[in-house]
DRENDO-1510 file (C-alpha; in Angstrom, 1 decimal, always signed):
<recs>
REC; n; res; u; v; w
REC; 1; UNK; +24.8; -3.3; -15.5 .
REC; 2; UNK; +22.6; -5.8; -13.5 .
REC; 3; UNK; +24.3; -7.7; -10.7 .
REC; 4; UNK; +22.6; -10.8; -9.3 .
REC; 5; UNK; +23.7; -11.5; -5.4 .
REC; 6; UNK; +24.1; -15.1; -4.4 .
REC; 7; UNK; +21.6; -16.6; -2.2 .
REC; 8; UNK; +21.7; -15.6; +1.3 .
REC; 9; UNK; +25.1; -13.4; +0.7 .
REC; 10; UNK; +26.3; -11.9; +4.0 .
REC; 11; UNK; +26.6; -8.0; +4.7 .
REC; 12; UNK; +27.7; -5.9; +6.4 .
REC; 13; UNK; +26.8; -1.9; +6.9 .
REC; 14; UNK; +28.5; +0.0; +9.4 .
REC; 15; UNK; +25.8; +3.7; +10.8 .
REC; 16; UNK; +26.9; +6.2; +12.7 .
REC; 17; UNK; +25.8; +5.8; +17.0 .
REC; 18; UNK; +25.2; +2.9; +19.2 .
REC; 19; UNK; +21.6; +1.3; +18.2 .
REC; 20; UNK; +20.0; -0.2; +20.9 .
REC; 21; UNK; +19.4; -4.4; +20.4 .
REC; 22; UNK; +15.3; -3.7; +19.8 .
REC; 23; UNK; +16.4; -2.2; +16.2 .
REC; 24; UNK; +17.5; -5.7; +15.4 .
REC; 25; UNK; +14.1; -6.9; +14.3 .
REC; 26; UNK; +13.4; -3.2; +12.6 .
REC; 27; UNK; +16.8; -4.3; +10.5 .
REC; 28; UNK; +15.3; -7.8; +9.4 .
REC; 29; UNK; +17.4; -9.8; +12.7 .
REC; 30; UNK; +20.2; -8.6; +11.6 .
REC; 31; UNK; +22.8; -8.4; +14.4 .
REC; 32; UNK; +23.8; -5.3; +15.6 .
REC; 33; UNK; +28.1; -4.7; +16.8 .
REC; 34; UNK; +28.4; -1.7; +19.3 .
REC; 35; UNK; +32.1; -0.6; +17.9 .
REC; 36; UNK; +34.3; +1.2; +20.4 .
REC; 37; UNK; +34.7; +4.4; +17.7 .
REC; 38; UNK; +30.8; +4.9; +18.7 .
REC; 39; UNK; +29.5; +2.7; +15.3 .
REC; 40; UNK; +27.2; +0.6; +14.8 .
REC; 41; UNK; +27.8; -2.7; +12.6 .
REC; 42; UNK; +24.7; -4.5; +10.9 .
REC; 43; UNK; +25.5; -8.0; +10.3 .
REC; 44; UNK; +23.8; -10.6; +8.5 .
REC; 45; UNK; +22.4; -12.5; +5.8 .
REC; 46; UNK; +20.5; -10.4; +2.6 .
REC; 47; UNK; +18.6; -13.0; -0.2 .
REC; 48; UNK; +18.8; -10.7; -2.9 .
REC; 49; UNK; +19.2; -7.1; -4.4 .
REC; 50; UNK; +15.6; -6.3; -3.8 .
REC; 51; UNK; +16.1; -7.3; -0.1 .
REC; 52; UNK; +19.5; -4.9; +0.1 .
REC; 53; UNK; +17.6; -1.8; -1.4 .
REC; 54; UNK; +14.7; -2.4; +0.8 .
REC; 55; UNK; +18.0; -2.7; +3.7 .
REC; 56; UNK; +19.8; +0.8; +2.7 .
REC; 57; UNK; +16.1; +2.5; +2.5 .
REC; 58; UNK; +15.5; +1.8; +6.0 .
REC; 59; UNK; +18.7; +3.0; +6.7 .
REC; 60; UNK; +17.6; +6.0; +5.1 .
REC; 61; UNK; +14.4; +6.4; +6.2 .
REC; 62; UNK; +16.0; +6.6; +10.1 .
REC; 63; UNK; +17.4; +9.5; +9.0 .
REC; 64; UNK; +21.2; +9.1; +9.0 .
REC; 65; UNK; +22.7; +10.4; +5.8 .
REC; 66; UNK; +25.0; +10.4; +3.3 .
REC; 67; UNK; +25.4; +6.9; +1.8 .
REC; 68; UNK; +28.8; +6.5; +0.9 .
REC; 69; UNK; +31.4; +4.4; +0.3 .
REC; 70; UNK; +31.1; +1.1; +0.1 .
REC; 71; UNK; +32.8; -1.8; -1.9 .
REC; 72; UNK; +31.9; -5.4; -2.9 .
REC; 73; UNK; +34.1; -7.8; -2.6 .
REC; 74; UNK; +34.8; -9.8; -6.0 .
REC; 75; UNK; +32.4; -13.0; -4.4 .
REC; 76; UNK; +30.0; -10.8; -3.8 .
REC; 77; UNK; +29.7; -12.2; -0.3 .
REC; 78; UNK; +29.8; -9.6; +1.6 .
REC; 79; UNK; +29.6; -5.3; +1.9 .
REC; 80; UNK; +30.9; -2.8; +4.1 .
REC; 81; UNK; +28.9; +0.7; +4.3 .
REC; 82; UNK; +29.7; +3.6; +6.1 .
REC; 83; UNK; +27.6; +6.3; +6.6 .
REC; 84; UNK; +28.6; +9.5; +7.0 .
REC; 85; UNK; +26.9; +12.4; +9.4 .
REC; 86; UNK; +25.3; +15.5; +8.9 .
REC; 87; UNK; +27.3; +18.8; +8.1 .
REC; 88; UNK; +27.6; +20.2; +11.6 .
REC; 89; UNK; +26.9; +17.0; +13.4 .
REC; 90; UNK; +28.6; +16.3; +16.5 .
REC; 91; UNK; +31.0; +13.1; +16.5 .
REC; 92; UNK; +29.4; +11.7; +19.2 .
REC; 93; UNK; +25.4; +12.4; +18.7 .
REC; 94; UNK; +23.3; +9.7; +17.6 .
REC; 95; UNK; +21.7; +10.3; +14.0 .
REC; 96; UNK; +18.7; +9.0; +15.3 .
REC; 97; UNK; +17.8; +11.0; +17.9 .
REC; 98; UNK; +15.9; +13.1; +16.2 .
REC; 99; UNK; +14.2; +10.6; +14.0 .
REC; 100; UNK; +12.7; +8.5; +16.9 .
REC; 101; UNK; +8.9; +10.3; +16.5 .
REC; 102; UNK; +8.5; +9.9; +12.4 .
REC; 103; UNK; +6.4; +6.9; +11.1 .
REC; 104; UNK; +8.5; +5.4; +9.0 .
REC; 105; UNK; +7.2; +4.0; +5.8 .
REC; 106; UNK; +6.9; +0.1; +6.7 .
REC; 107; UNK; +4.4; +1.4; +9.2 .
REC; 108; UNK; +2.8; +3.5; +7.1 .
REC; 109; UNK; +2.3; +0.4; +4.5 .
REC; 110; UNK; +0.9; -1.7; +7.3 .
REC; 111; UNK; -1.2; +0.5; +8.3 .
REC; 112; UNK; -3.0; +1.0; +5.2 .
REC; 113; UNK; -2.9; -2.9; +4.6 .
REC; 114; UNK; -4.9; -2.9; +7.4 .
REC; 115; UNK; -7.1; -0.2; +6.1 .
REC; 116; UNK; -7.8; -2.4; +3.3 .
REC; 117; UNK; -8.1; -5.7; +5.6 .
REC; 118; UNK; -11.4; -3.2; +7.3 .
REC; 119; UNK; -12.6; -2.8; +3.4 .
REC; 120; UNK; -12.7; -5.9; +3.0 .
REC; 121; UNK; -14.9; -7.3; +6.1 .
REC; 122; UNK; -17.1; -4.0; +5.0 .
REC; 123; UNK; -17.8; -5.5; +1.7 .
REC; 124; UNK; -18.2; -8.6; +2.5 .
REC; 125; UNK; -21.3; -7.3; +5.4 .
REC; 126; UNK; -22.8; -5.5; +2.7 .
REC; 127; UNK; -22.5; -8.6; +0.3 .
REC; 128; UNK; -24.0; -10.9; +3.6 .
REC; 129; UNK; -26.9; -7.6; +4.6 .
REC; 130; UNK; -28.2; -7.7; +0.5 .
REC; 131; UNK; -28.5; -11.5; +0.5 .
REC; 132; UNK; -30.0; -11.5; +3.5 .
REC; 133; UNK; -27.4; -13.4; +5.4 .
REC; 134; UNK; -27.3; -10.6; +8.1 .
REC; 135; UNK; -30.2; -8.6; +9.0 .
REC; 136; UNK; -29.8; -5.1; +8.0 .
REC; 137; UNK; -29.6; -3.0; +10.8 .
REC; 138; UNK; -28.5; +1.1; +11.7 .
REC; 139; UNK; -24.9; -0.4; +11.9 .
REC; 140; UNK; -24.8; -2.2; +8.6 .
REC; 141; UNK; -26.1; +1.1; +7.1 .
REC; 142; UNK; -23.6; +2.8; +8.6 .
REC; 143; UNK; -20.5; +1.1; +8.3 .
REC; 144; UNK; -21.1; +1.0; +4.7 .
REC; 145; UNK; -19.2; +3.6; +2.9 .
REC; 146; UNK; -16.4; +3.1; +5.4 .
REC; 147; UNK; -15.4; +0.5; +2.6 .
REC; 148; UNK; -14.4; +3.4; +0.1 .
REC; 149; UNK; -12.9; +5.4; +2.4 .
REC; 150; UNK; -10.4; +2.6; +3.8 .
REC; 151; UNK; -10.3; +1.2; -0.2 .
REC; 152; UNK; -8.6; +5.1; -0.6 .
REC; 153; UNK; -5.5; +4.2; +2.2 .
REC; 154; UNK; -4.6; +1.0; +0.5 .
REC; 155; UNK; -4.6; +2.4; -2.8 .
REC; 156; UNK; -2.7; +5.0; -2.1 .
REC; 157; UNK; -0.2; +3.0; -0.5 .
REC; 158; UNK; +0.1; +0.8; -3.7 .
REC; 159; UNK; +0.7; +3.8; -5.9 .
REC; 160; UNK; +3.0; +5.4; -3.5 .
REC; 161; UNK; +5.2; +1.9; -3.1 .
REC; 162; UNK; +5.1; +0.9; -6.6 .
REC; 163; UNK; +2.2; +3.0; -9.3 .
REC; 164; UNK; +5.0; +5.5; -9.6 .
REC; 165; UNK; +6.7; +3.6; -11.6 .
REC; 166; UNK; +4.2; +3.5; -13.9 .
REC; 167; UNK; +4.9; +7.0; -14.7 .
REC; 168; UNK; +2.2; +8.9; -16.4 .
REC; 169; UNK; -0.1; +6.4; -16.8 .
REC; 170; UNK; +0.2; +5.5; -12.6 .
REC; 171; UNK; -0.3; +9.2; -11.7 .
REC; 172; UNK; -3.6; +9.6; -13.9 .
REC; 173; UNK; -4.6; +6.3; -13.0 .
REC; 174; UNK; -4.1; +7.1; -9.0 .
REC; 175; UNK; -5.9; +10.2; -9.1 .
REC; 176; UNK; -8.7; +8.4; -11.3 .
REC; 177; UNK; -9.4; +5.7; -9.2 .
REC; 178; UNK; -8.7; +7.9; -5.8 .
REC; 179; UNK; -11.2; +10.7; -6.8 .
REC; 180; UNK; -13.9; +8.1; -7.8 .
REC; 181; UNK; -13.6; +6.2; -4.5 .
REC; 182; UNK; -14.0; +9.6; -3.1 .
REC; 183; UNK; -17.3; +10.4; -4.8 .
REC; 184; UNK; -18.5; +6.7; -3.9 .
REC; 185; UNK; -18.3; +7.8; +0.0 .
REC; 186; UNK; -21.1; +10.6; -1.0 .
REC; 187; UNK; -22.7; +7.5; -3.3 .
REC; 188; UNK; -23.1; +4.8; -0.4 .
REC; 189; UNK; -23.8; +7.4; +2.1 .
REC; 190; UNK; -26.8; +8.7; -0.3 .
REC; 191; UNK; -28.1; +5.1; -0.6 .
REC; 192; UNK; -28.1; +3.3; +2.6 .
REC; 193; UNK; -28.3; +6.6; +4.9 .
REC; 194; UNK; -31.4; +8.8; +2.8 .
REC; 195; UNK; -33.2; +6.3; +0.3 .
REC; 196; UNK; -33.1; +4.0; +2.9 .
REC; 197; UNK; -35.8; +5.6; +5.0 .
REC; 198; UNK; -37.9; +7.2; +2.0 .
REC; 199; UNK; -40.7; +5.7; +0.6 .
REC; 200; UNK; -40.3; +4.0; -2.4 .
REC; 201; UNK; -42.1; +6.2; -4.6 .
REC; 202; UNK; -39.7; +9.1; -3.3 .
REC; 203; UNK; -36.4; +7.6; -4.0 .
REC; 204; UNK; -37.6; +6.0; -7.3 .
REC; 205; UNK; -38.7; +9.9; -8.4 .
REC; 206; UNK; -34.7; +11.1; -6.8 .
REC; 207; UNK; -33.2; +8.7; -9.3 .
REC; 208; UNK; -35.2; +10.0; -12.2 .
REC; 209; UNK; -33.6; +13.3; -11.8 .
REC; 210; UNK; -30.4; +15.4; -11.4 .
REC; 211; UNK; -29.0; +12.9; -8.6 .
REC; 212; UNK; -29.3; +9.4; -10.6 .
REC; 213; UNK; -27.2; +11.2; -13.5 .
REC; 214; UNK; -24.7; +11.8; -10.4 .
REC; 215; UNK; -24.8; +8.2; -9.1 .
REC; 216; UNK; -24.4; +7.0; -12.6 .
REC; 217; UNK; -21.2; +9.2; -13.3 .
REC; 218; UNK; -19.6; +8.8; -10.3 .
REC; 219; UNK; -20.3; +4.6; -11.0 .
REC; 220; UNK; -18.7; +5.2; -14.7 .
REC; 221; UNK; -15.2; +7.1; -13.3 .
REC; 222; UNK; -14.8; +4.4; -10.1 .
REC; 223; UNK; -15.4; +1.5; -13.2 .
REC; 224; UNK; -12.2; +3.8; -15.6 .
REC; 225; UNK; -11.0; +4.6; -12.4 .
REC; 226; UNK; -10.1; +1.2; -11.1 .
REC; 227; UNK; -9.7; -0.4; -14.6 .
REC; 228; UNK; -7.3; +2.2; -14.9 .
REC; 229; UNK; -5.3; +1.5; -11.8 .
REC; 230; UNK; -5.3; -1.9; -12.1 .
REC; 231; UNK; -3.7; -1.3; -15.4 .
REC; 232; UNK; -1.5; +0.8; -14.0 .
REC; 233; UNK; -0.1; -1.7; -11.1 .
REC; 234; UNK; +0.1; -4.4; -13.7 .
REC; 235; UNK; +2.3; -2.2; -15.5 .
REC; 236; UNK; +5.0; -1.9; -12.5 .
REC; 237; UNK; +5.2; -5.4; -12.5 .
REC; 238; UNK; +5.7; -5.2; -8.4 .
REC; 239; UNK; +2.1; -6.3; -7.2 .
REC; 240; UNK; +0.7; -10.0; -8.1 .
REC; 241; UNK; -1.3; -10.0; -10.9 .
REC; 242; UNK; -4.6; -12.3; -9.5 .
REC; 243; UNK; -5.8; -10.4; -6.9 .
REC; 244; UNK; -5.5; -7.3; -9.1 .
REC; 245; UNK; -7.6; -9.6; -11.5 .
REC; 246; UNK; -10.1; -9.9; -8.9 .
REC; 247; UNK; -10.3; -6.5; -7.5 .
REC; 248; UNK; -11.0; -5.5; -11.1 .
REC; 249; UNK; -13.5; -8.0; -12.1 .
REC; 250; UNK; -15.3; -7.2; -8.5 .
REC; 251; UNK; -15.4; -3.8; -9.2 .
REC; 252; UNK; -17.5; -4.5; -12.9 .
REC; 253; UNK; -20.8; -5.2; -11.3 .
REC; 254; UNK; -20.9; -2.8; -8.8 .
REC; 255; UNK; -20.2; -0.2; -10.9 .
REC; 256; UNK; -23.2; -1.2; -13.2 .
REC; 257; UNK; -25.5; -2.2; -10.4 .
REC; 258; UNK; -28.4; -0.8; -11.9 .
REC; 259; UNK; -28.5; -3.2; -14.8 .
REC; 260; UNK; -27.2; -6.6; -13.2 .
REC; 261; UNK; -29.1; -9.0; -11.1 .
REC; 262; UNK; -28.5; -8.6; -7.4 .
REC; 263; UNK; -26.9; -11.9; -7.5 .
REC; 264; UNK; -24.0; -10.5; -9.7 .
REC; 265; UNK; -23.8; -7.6; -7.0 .
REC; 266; UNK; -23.5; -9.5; -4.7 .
REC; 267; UNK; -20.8; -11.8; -6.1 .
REC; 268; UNK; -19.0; -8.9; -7.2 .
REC; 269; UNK; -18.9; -7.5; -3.8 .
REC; 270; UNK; -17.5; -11.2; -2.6 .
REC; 271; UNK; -15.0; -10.7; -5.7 .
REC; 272; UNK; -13.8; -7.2; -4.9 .
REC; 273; UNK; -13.4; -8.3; -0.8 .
REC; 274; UNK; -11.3; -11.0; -2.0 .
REC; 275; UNK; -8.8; -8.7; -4.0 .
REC; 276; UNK; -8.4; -6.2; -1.9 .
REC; 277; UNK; -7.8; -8.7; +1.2 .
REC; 278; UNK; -5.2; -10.3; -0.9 .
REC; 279; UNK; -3.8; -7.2; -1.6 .
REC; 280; UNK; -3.9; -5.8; +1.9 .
REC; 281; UNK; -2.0; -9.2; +3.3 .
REC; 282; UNK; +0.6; -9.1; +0.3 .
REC; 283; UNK; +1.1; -5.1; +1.1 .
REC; 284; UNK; +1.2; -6.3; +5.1 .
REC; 285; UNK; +3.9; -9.2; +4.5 .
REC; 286; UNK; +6.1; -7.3; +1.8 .
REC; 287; UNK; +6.0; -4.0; +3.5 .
REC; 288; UNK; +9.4; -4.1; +4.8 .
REC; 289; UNK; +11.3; -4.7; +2.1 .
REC; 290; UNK; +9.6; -2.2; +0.1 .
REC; 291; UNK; +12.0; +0.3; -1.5 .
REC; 292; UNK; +11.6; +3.8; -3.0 .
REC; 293; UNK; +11.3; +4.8; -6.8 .
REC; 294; UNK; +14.3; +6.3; -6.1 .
REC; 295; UNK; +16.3; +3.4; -5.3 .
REC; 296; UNK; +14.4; +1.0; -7.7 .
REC; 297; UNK; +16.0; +3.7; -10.4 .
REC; 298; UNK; +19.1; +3.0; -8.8 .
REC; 299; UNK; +19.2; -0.9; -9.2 .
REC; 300; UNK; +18.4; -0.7; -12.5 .
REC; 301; UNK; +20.9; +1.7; -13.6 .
REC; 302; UNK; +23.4; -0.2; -11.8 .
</recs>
């Protein structure tokens, strides 16, 4: 059964060892009560259940285990959480002293928003080099298929935080979209790296053959790919819907850019920066009070 908190309802969670006053801003500025048994109390105000799931997963993801315990009180004000320590573990050793060198996820999720910040300036330089905005240069050549690969660290962020949820249909989707944005790297490094310095004549005679069929399949599976993945994200009902509109209607002329005028390349490239900036700031702001599949399960069973 569902429970809804009240707005801004005050908790408390009680870890094992002293956390130094820094850890305040990783625990949302929560503050932090040195107890004399060698505890540490987090105090402060959570706006919802989301935001307490995304609170016990960082928890978590420090490393101290055992979540146990715990009671609400009938106002559903506040919460006291004790967590245990490790079989083995010495009373007085800090949890996290082994913990300290691990990414945790938040940074790995801001990270690969940033990743798809860098996609999205790439896109829009090729959008600005084919118009003829920008001069096209070694650099804009080269920088090119950097898009894809940074594309491939947001979206596998997205899937990891919330495609799972999609079951099935997210894993196929993921692995879809992630192996087409794969075979794109090859795709943009063939085109703006070879058949840009061949003559005309040569490159025209390339795409008769054995490698336009390749160019053309890998363009069909990053089109199902990505049509797939947004499908997929809609599904989890987690990411907002209109920049995975735009990332998907971006993605239509590129993938058929040898039948569309280069204006609709072009725009689609604007499109497709668009989306994936949007997504890359959404994934950057909402990154720390992103919770596991695990725990999602959890809220929804409980």
């Amino acid at each position: 059964m569902n429970r809804r908190l009240h707005a801004h309802a005050s908790y408390e969670l009680r870890v094992e060892g002293h956390l130094d006053e820094h850890w305040s801003t990783w625990f949302d500025e929560m503050s932090l009560i040195r107890e004399d048994d060698g505890t540490t109390t987090l105090r402060g105000l959570v706006t919802d259940q989301a935001a307490l799931h995304g609170l016990l997963a960082k928890v978590r993801d420090l490393g101290i285990p055992d979540l146990r315990g715990g009671h609400r009180h009938p106002s559903l004000s506040s919460c006291s959480t004790v967590l245990g320590r490790r079989p083995g573990m010495s009373p007085n050793r800090n949890p996290l002293e082994n913990t300290m060198s691990h990414p945790i996820p938040a940074t790995l999720y801001r990270i690969a928003a940033v990743a798809g910040g860098g996609s999205a300036i790439i896109l829009l330089i090729n959008a600005a080099k084919r118009a003829e905005v920008i001069p096209t240069s070694a650099f804009t050549q080269l920088v090119a298929p950097l898009a894809q690969i940074l594309a491939l660290a947001l979206v596998t962020a997205l899937y990891l935080a919330f495609g799972r949820r999609a079951g099935t249909l997210g894993l196929v989707a993921f692995g879809l979209n992630a192996f087409s944005l794969a075979a794109l790297v090859g795709v943009e490094f063939v085109i703006n790296l070879v058949f840009a310095d061949l003559p005309d004549q040569t490159g025209e005679a390339l795409r008769a053959g054995t490698l336009g069929v390749a160019l053309t399949l890998a363009s069909i599976s990053f089109l199902l790919g990505t049509l797939s993945f947004v499908a997929a994200m809609l599904r989890s009902r987690e990411v907002p819907t209109a920049p995975l509109v735009l990332y998907a209607v971006g993605v239509v002329p590129i993938s058929l850019r040898a039948f569309v005028p280069e204006v609709a390349l072009d725009l689609g490239l604007v499109t497709l920066a668009v989306g994936i900036s949007w997504l890359a700031v959404w994934l950057f702001n909402r990154s720390s009070r992103i919770t596991t599949w695990a725990n999602h399960a959890i809220a929804q069973e409980g």
